[in-house]
Residue frames relative to the residue before (quaternion, step in Angstrom):
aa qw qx qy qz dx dy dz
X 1.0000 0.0000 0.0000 0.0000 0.00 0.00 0.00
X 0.2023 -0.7829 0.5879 -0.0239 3.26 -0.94 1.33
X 0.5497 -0.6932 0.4542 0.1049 3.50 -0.87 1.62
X 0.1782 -0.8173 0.3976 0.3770 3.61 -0.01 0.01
X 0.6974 0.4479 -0.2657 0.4924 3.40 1.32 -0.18
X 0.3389 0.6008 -0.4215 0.5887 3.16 1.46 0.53
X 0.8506 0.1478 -0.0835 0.4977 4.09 -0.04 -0.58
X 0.5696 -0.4220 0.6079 0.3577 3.58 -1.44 1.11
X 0.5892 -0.4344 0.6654 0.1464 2.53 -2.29 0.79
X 0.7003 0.3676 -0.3558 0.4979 4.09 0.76 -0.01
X 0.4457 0.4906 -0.4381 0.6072 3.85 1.40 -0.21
X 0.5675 0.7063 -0.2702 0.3256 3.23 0.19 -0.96
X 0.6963 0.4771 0.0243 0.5357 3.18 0.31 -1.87
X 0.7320 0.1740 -0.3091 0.5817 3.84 0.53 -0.76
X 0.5464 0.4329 -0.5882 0.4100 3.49 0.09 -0.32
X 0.7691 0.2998 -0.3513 0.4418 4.16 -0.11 -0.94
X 0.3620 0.6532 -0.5021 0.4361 4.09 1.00 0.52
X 0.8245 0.5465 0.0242 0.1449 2.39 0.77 -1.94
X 0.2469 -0.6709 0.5109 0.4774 2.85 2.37 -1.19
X 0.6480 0.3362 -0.6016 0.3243 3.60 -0.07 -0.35
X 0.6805 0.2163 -0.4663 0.5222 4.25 0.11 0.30
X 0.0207 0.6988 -0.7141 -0.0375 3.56 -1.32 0.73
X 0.7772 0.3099 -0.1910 0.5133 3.85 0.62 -0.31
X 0.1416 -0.8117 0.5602 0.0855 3.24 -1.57 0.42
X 0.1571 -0.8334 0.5280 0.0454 3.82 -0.51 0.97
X 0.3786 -0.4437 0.7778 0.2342 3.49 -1.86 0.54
X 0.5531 -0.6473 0.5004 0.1569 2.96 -1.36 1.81
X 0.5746 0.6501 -0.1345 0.4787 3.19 1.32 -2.55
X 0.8050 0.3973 -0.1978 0.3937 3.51 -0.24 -1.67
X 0.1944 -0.6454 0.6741 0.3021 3.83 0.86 -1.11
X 0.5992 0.4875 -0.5583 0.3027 3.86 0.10 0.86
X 0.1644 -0.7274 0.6649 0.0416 3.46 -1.59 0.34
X 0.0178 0.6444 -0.7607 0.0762 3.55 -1.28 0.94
X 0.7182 -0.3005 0.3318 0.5327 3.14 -2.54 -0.48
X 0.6449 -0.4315 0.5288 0.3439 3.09 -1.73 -0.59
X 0.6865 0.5315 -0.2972 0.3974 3.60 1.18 -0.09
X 0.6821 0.5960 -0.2646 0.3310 3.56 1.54 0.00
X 0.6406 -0.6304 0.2838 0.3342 2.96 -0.80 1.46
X 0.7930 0.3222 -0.3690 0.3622 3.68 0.18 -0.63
X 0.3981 0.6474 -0.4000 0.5123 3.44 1.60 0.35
X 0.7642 0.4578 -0.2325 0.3903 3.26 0.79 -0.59
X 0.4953 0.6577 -0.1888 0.5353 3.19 1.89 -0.46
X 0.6007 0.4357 -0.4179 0.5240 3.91 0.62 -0.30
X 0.6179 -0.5930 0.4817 0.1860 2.97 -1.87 0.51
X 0.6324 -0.4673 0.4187 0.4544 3.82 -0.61 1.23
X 0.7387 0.5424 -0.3351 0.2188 3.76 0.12 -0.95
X 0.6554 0.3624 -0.0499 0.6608 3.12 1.21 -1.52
X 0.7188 0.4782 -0.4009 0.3066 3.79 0.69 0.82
X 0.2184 -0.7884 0.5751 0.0086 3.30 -0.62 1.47
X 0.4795 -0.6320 0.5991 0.1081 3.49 -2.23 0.70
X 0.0008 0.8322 -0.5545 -0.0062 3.56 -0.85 0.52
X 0.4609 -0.7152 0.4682 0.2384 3.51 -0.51 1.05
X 0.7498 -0.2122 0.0856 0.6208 3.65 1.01 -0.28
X 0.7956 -0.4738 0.2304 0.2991 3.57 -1.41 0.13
X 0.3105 0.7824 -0.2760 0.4639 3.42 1.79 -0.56
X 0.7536 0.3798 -0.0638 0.5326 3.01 -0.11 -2.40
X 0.4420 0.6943 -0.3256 0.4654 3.91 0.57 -0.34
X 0.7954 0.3218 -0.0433 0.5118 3.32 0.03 -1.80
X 0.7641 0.3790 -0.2725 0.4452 3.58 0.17 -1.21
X 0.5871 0.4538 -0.4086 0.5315 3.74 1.53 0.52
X 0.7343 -0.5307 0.2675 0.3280 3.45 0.92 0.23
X 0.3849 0.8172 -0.2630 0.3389 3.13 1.94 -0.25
X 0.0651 -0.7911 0.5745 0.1996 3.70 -1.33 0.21
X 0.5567 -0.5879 0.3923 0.4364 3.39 -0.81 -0.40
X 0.5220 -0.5774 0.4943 0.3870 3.22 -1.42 0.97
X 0.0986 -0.6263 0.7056 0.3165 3.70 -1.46 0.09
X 0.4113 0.4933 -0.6964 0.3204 3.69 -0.06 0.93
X 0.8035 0.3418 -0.0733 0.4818 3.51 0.12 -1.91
X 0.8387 0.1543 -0.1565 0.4983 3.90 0.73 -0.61
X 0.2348 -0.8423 0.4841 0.0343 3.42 0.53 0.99
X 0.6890 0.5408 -0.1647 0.4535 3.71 0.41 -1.21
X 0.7088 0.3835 -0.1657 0.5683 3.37 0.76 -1.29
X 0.5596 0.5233 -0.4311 0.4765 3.86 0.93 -0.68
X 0.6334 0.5480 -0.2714 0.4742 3.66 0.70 -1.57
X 0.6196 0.4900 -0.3557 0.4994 3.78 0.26 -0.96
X 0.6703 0.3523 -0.3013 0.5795 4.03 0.37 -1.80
X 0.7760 0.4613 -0.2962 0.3118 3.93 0.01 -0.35
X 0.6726 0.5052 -0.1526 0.5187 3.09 1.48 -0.05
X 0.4282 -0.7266 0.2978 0.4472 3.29 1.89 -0.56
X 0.4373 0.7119 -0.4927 0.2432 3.30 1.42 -0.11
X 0.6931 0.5501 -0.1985 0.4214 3.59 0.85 -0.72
């Protein structure tokens, strides 16, 4: 899990080139989605964390968004997860 105010905006950038960031989380909220959803994009730099993949995500306490990952929210909301 990557801090967002912890890492430059050019780390940053290559790491999500790179694939090694593919998700994004509300510290506060404990949620995580893609990197392309709008209400992701809406939280404050502070409370925003990085996640190499969906795993690393969960085993941090994390849920799915039900804006950007709907299915996977339904599943964690349903107990299936």
């Amino acid at each position: 899990m990557i801090e967002h105010n912890k890492i430059s905006d050019s780390d940053l950038r290559n790491k999500i080139k790179n694939a090694e960031i593919c998700f994004g989380g509300n510290r506060k909220l404990k949620i995580y989605g893609t990197l392309k959803c709008s209400s992701g994009k809406r939280m404050k730099r502070k409370n925003r964390v990085f996640f190499s993949s969906e795993n690393e995500a969960k085993q941090n306490g994390f849920r799915p968004c039900g804006h950007c990952m709907k299915p996977e929210y339904l599943n964690w909301k349903n107990g299936l997860i």
